[in-house]
C-alpha positions in Angstrom: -25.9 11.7 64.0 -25.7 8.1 64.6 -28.6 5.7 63.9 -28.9 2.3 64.7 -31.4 -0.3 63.1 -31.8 -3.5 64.4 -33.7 -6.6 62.0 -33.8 -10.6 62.7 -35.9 -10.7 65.3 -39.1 -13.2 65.6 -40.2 -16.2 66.8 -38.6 -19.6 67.4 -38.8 -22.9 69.1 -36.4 -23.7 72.0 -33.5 -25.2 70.4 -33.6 -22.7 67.2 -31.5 -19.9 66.2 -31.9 -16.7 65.0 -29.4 -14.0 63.6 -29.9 -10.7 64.4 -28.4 -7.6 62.6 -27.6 -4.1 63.7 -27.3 -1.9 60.5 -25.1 1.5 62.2 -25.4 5.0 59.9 -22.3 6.9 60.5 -18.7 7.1 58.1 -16.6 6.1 60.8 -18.4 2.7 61.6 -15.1 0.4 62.1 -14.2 3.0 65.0 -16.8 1.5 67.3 -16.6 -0.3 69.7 -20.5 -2.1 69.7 -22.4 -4.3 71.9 -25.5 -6.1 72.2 -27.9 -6.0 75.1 -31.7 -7.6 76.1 -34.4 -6.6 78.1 -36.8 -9.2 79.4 -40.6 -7.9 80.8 -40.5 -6.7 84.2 -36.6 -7.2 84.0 -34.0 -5.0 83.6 -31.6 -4.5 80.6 -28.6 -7.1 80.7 -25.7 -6.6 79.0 -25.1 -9.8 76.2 -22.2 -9.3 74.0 -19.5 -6.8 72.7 -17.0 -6.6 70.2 -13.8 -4.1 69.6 -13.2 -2.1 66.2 -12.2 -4.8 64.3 -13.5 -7.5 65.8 -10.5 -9.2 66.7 -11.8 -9.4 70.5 -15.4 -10.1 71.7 -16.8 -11.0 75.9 -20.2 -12.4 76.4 -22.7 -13.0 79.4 -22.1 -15.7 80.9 -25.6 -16.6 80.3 -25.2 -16.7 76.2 -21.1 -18.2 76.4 -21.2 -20.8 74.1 -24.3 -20.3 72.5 -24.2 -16.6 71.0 -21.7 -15.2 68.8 -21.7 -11.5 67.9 -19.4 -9.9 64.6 -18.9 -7.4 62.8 -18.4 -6.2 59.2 -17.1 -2.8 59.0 -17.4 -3.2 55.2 -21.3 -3.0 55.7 -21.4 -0.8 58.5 -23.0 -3.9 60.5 -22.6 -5.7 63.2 -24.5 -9.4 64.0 -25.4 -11.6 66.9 -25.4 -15.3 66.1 -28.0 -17.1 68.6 -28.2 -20.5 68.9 -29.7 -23.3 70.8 -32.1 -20.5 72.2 -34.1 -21.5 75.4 -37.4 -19.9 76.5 -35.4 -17.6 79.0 -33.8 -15.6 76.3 -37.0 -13.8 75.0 -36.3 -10.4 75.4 -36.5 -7.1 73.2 -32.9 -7.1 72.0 -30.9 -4.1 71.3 -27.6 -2.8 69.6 -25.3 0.0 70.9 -22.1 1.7 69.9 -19.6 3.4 71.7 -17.1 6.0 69.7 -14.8 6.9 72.7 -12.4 4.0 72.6 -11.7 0.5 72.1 -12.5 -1.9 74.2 -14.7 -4.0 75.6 -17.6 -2.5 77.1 -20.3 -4.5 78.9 -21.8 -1.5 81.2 -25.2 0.0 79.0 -24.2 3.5 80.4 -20.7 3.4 78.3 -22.4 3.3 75.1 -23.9 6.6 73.4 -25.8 5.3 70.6 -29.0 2.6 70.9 -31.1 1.4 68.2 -34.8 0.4 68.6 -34.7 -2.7 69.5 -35.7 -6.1 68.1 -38.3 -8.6 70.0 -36.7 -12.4 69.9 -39.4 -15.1 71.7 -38.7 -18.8 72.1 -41.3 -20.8 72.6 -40.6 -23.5 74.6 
């Protein structure tokens, strides 16, 4: 069984950052492909980042481009989203997912098998 645990969220002032972590229980950890994904109230889920196995290739909303940076440490079983100069507009519950079929780079939310609990992130503005 695969568990994901996600930490880092909380409150911040537009113009802040945050680091959020994804803490994934299973051996074969650096044969995931995992991604990062938000929901916003009365919105629906939007994909935000991915990364491959090793983390040698990564694709981001175009929303987030420039601003957020996921990786991984396979070492740790752990993968991270680097957010910075955060606006009001990116409050949302953020999640983690992994995907063990291949990989790649997958930005659909129905690819992945595995979702953690999700972590709230608000910027105030």
């Amino acid at each position: 069984q695969v568990q994901l645990e996600e930490s880092g969220g909380g409150l911040v002032q537009a113009g802040g950052s945050l680091r959020l972590s994804c803490a994934v229980s299973v051996r074969t950890f650096s044969r995931f492909a995992m991604g990062w994904f938000r929901q916003a109230p009365g919105k629906e889920r939007e994909f935000v980042a991915t990364i491959t196995w090793s983390g040698g290739s990564t694709r981001y909303a175009d929303s987030v481009k420039g601003r957020f940076t996921i990786s991984r440490d396979n070492g740790k079983n752990t993968v991270y989203l680097q957010m910075n100069s955060l606006k009001p507009e990116d409050t949302a519950v953020y999640y983690c997912a992994a995907d063990g079929d291949k990989d790649y780079l997958a930005t659909e939310g129905w690819r992945y098998d595995y979702w953690g609990q999700g972590t709230q992130v608000t910027v105030s503005s």
